[in-house]
C-alpha positions as CSV (number, residue, x, y, z in Angstrom):
1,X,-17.4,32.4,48.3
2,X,-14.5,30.1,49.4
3,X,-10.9,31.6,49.5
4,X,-8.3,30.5,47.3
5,X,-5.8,28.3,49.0
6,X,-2.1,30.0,49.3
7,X,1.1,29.0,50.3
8,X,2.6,30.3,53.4
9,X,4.9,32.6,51.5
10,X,2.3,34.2,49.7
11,X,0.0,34.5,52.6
12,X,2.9,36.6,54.2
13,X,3.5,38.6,51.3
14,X,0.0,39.2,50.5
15,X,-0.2,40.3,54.4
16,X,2.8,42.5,54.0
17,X,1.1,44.6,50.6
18,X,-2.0,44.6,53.0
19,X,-0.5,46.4,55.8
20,X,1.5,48.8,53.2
21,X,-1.7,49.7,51.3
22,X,-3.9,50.1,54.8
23,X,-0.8,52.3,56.4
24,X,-0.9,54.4,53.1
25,X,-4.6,54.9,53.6
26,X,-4.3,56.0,57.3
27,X,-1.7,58.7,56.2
28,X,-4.1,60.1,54.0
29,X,-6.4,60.7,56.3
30,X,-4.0,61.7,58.6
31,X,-4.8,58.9,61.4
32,X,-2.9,56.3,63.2
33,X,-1.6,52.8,61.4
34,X,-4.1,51.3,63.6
35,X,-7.2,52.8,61.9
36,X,-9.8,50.9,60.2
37,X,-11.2,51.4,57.2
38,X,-15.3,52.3,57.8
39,X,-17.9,51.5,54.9
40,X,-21.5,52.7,54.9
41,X,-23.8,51.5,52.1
42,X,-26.3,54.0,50.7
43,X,-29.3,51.2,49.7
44,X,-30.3,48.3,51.4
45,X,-32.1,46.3,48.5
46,X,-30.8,43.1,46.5
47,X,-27.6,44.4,45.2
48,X,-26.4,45.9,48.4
49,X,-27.1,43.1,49.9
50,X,-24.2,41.4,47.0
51,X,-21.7,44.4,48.3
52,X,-22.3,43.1,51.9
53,X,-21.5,40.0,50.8
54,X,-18.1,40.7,48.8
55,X,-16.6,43.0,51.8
56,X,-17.6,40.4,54.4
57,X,-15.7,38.3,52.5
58,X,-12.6,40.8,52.2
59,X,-13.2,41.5,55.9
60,X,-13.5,37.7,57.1
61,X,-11.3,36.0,54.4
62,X,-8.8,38.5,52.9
63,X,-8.3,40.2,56.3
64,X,-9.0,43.6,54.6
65,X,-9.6,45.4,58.0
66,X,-13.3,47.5,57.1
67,X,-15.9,48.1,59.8
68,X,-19.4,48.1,58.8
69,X,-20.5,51.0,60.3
70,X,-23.6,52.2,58.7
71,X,-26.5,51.7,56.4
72,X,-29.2,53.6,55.2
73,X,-32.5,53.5,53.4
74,X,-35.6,54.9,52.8
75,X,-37.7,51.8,53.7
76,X,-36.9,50.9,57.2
77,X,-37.6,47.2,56.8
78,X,-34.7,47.1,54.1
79,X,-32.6,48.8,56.4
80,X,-33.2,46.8,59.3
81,X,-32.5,43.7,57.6
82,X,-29.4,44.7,56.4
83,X,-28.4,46.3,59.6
84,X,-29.2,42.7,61.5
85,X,-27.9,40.5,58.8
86,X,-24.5,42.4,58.9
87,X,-24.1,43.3,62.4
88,X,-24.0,47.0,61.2
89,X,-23.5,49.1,63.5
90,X,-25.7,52.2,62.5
91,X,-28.7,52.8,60.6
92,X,-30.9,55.6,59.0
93,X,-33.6,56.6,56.7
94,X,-31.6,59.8,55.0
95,X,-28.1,58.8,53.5
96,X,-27.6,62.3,54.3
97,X,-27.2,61.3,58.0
98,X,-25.2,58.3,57.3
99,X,-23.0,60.9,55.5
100,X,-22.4,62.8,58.7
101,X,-21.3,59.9,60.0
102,X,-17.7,60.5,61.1
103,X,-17.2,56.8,61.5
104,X,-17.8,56.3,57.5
105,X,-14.3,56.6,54.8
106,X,-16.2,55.1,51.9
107,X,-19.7,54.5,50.7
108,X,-21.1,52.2,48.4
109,X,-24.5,54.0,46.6
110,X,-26.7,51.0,45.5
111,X,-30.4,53.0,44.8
112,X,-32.8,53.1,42.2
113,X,-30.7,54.9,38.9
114,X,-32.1,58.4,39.0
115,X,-30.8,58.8,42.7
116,X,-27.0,58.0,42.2
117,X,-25.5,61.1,40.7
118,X,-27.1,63.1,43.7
119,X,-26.0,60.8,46.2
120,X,-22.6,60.5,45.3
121,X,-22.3,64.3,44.7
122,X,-23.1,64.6,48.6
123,X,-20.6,61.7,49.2
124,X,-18.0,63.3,47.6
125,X,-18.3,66.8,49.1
126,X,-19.3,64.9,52.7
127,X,-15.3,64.0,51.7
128,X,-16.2,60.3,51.3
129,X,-14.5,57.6,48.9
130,X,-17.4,56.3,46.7
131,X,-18.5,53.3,45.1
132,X,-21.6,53.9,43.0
133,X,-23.4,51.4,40.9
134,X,-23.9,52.0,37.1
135,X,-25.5,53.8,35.3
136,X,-23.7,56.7,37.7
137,X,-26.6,58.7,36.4
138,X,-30.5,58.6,35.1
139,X,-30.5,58.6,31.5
140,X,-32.3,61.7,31.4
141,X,-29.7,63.7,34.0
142,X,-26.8,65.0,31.5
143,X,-26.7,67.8,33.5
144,X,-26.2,66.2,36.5
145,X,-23.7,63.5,35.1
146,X,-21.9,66.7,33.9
147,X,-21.5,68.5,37.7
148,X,-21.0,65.0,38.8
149,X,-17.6,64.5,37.0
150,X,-16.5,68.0,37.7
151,X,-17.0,67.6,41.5
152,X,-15.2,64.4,41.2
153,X,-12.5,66.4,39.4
154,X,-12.4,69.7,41.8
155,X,-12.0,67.1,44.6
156,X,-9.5,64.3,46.2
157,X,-12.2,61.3,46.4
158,X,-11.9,58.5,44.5
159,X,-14.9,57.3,43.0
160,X,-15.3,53.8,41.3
161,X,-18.2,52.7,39.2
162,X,-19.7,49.7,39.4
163,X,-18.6,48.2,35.7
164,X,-17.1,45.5,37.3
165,X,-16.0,43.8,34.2
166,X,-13.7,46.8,34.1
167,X,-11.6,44.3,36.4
168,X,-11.1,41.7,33.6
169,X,-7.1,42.0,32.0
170,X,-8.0,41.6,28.8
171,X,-9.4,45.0,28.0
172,X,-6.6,46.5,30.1
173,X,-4.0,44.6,27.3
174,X,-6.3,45.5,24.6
175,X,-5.9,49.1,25.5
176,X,-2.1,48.6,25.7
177,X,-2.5,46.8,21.9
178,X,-4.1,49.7,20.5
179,X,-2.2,52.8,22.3
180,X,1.1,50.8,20.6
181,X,-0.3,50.9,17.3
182,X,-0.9,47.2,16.6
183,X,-4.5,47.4,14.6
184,X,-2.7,50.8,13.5
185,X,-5.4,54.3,13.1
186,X,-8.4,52.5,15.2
187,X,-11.7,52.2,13.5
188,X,-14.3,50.4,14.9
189,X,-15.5,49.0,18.3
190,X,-18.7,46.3,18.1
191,X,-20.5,44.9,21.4
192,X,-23.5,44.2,23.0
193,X,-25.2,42.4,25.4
194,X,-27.5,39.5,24.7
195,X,-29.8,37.7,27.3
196,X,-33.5,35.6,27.8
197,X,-35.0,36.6,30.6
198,X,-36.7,39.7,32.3
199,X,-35.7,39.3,35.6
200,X,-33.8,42.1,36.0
201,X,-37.3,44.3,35.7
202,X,-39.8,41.9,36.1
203,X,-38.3,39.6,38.5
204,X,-37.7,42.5,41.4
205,X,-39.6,40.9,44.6
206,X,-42.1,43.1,46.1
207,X,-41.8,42.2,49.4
208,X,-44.4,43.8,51.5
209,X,-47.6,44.3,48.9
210,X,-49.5,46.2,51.9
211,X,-46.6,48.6,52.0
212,X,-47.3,52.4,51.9
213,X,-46.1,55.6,52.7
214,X,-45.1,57.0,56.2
215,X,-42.5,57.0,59.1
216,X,-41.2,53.8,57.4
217,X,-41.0,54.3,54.0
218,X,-40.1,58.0,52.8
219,X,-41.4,57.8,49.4
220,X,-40.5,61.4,48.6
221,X,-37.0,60.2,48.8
222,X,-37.7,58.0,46.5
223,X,-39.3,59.7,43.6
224,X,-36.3,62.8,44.4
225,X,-36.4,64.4,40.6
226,X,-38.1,61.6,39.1
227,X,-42.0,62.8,38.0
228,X,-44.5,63.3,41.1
229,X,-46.1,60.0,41.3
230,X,-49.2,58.1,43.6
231,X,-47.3,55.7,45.8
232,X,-47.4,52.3,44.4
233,X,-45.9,49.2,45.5
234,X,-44.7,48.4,41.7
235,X,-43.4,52.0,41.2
236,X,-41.6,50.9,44.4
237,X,-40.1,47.7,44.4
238,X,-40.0,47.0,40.4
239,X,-38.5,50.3,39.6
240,X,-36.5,49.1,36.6
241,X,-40.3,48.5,35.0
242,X,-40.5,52.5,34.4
243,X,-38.5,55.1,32.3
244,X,-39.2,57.2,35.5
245,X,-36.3,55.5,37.2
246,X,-34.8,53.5,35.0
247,X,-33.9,52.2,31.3
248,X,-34.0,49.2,30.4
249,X,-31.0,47.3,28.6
250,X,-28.8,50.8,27.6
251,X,-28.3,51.9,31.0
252,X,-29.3,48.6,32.9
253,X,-26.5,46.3,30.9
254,X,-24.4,48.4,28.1
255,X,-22.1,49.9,31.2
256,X,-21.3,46.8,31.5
257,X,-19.8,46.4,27.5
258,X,-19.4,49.7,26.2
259,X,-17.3,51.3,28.9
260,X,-14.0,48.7,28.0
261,X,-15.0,49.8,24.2
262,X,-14.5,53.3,25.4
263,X,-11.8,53.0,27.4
264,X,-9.5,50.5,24.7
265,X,-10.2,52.8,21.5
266,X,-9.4,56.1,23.6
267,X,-11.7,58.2,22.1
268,X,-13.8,61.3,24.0
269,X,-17.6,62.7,23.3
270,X,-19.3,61.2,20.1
271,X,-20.4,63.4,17.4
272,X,-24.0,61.7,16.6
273,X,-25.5,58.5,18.3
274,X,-28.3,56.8,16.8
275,X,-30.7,54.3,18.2
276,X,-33.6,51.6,17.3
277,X,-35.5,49.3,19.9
278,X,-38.3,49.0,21.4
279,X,-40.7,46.3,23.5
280,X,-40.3,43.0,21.7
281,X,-40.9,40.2,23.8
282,X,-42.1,41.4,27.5
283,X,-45.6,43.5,26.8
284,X,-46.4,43.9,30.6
285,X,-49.0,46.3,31.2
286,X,-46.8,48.3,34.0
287,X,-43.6,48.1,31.9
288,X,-42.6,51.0,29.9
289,X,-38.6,50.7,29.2
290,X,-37.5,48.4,26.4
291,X,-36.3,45.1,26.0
292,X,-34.1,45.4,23.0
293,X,-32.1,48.2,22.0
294,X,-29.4,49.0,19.6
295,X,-27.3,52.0,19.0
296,X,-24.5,53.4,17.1
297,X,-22.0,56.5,18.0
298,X,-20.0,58.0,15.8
299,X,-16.9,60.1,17.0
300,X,-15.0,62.8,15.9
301,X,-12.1,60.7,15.7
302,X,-13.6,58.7,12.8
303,X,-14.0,55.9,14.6
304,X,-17.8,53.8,15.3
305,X,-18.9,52.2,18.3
306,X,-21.9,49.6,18.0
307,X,-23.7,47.9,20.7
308,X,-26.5,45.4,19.9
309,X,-28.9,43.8,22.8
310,X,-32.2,42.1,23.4
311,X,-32.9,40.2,26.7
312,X,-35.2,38.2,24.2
313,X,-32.6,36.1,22.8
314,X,-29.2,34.8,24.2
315,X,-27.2,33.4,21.1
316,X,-23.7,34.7,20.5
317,X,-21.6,35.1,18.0
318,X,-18.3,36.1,19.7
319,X,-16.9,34.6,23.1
320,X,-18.6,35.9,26.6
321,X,-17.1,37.4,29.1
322,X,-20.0,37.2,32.0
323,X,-23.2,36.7,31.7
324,X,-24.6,37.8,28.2
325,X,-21.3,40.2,27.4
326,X,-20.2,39.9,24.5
327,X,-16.5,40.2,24.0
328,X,-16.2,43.1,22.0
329,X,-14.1,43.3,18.6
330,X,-11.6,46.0,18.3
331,X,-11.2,47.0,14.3
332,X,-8.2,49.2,12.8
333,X,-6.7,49.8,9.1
334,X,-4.0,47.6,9.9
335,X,-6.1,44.5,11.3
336,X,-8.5,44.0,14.7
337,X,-8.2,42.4,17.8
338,X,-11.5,39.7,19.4
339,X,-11.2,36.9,22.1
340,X,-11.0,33.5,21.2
341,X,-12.0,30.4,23.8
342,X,-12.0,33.3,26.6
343,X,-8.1,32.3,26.6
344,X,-6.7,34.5,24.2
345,X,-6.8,38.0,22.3
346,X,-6.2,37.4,18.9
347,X,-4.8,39.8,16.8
348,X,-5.7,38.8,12.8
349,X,-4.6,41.6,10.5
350,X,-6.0,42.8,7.3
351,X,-5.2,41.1,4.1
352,X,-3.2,42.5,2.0
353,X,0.4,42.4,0.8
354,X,2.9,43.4,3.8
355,X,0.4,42.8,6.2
356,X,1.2,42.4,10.4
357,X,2.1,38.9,11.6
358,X,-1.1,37.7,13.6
359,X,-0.4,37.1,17.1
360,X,-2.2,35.5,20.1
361,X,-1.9,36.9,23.8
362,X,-2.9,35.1,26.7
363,X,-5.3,36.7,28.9
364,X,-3.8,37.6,32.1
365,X,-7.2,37.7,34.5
366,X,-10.5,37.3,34.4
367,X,-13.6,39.7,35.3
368,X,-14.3,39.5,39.4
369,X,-15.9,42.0,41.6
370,X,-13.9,41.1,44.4
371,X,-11.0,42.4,42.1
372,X,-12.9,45.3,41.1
373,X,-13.6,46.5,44.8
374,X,-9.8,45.7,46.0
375,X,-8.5,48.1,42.8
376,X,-11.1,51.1,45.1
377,X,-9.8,50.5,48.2
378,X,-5.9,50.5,47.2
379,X,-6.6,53.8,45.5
380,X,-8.4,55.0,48.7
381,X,-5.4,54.0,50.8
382,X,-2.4,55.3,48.1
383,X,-4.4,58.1,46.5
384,X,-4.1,57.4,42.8
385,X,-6.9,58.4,41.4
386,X,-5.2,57.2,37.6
387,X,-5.0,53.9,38.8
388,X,-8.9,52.9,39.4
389,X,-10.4,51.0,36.5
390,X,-13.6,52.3,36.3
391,X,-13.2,56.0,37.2
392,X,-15.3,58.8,36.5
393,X,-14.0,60.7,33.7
394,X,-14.4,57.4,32.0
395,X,-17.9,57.1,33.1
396,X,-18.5,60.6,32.0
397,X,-17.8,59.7,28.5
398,X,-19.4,56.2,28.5
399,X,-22.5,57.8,30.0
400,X,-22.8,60.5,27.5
401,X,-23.1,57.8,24.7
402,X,-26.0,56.3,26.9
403,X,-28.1,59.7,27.3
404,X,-27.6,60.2,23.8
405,X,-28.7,57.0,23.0
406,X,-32.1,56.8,25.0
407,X,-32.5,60.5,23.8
408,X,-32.5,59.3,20.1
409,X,-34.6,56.6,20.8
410,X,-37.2,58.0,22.5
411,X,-37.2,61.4,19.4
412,X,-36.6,59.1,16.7
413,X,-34.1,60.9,15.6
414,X,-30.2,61.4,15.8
415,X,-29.0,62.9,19.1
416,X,-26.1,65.3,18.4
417,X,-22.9,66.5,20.7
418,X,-21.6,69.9,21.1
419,X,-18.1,69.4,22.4
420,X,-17.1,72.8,23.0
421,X,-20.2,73.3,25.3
422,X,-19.8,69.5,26.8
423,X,-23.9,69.5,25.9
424,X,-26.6,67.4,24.4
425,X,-27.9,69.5,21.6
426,X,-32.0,68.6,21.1
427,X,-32.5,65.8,18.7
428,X,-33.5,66.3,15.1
């Protein structure tokens, strides 16, 4: 990644905000203006390695001043790598250790799905900043999603998920739209996510076939509350393959579009989610989560969220925003809001007599991770937890719909909500 050219005067007041937001984070913790900021990273595989990446990049580029100071994994060979590769200073085999680590402010968790909720629970009461990748939690761990957003809650840790298309304006100004009544008593919230192409399952390298359990490779770790398993290298390296660990498209991709939906219509728990899929177009004998999936939540406040998605097929009907995303339309009694040319939100009202005026509204920024890990850090440094884009209690919600849905798919029959209890009531 290149840097964007700057003038001199923005250089200086870009340097200026830095030293602001890092001397706000050092008061926090109660250390000098001198500090550093130190990361560890909980995961050493492929998208770790694309977190590496971005905060070298703010370290290097931005001048963001982080200090790698640890990594950990359960495979010692992924660990090393990324511990050479990055000039890290530390490594281990239990993120547990890394959390001890008195060197290490915030972590990023990039494991297998079923082992993020537990990880960032320890984070958070190790009194860590955390950035965990989405899902935040297996789609079979309610519970634990639950205690995970009340630990988040009880505590004074930020803790970002990785929905980094969170970071893009226009669902922030969409949100803003809707809380000032422009589509009037919102209705409806359509998305999805449409792809071709297995590679996020099938595409996952193995990348040491004689592999096997031992000093080097805790698979125990691994499997943590997932169903006791033989060791295999597929189980292993193409985790996304099984339901064991993973999910397929619902939690694999829908973070990624439902949790703007969530966020821009306001609303809390659904009421009933419903959901239809299944293995259309990739039949490998290993793989047992689907390829296409489609669900629809209903809410208490009368309003419906859709999301529809195959990675069999990669037509659109709306604009993208990112690979696959579909931009989302936003439907109320007074009219609805979409994206047109990935330039502009479009407000087109309903037609009848004395009807809004329609209006377009530039977009002010696009999607970027980089953006999306900067918005972290300045809440680690100033302590605003309201201000991250992609918080938990956020999460907490989007991830209900998520459980609910894979429950309902997997029963064949409606999942239901009790609000009052925060539970998943058993499907029928």
């Amino acid at each position: 990644m290149s840097s964007s050219a700057v003038t001199r005067r923005g250089f200086v007041k870009r340097a200026a905000l830095g030293a602001v937001a890092v001397s706000a984070f050092n008061i926090a913790r109660g250390q000098n203006a001198n500090s550093r900021i130190g990361v560890g990273f909980i995961g050493a595989g492929g998208r770790q390695g694309g977190h590496l990446g971005m905060l070298r990049h703010l370290r290097d580029n931005d001048k963001t001043p982080l200090d790698f100071v640890a990594v950990a994994d359960v495979y010692r060979p992924h660990m090393e790598r990324r511990k050479k590769e990055f000039e890290i200073a530390r490594g281990y085999l239990d993120h547990r250790e890394l959390l001890q680590d008195k060197g290490v402010d915030v972590v990023c968790i990039a494991t297998p799905d079923h082992l993020h909720g537990y990880q960032a629970i320890d984070a958070i009461q190790a009194g860590k900043d955390v950035y965990c990748e989405k899902p935040v939690t297996h789609w079979r761990q309610f519970e634990l999603t639950r205690r995970l957003a009340d630990v988040v809650a009880a505590s004074d840790r930020m803790l970002q998920v990785g929905t980094q298309a969170m970071s893009d304006g226009a669902w922030h100004q969409m949100k803003r739209l809707v809380k000032e009544g422009l589509i009037g008593q919102p209705l409806f919230g359509e998305t999805g996510f449409f792809r071709v192409g297995d590679w996020g399952e099938r595409g996952m390298p193995i990348t040491d076939p004689n592999a096997k359990p031992g000093p080097d490779l805790n698979w125990e770790a691994f499997l943590g509350d997932a169903p006791k398993r033989p060791f295999s290298v597929d189980r292993f390296f193409r985790w996304r393959l099984f339901e064991d660990y993973a999910g397929g498209p619902v939690t694999d991709l829908y973070p990624h579009c439902l949790t703007q939906v969530v966020d821009i219509l306001g609303v809390g728990f659904p009421s009933e989610v419903v959901a239809l899929g299944g293995i259309h177009r990739y039949p490998y004998e290993l793989r047992d989560v689907p390829d296409t999936f489609n669900l629809l939540a209903q809410y208490p406040e009368k309003v419906t969220i859709s999301v529809l998605g195959t990675q069999a097929n990669d037509y659109q009907t709306t604009d993208l925003r990112g690979a696959g995303q579909r931009c989302p339309v936003i439907r109320g009694w007074d009219g609805s809001l979409y994206i047109e040319k990935n330039k502009e939100i479009v407000f087109m009202p309903i037609r009848e007599k004395g009807a809004k005026d329609p209006r377009r509204i530039p977009i002010e920024r696009g999607e970027s991770n980089l953006e999306h890990w900067k918005n972290l850090l300045q809440c680690c440094q100033t302590r605003k937890r309201d201000e991250l884009w992609s918080p938990m209690d956020l999460q907490f919600r989007t991830q209900t719909v998520l459980h609910m849905a894979m429950q309902a798919y997997r029963a064949g029959r409606t999942a239901r909500f009790d609000a009052a209890k925060r539970e998943i009531l058993p499907a029928g």
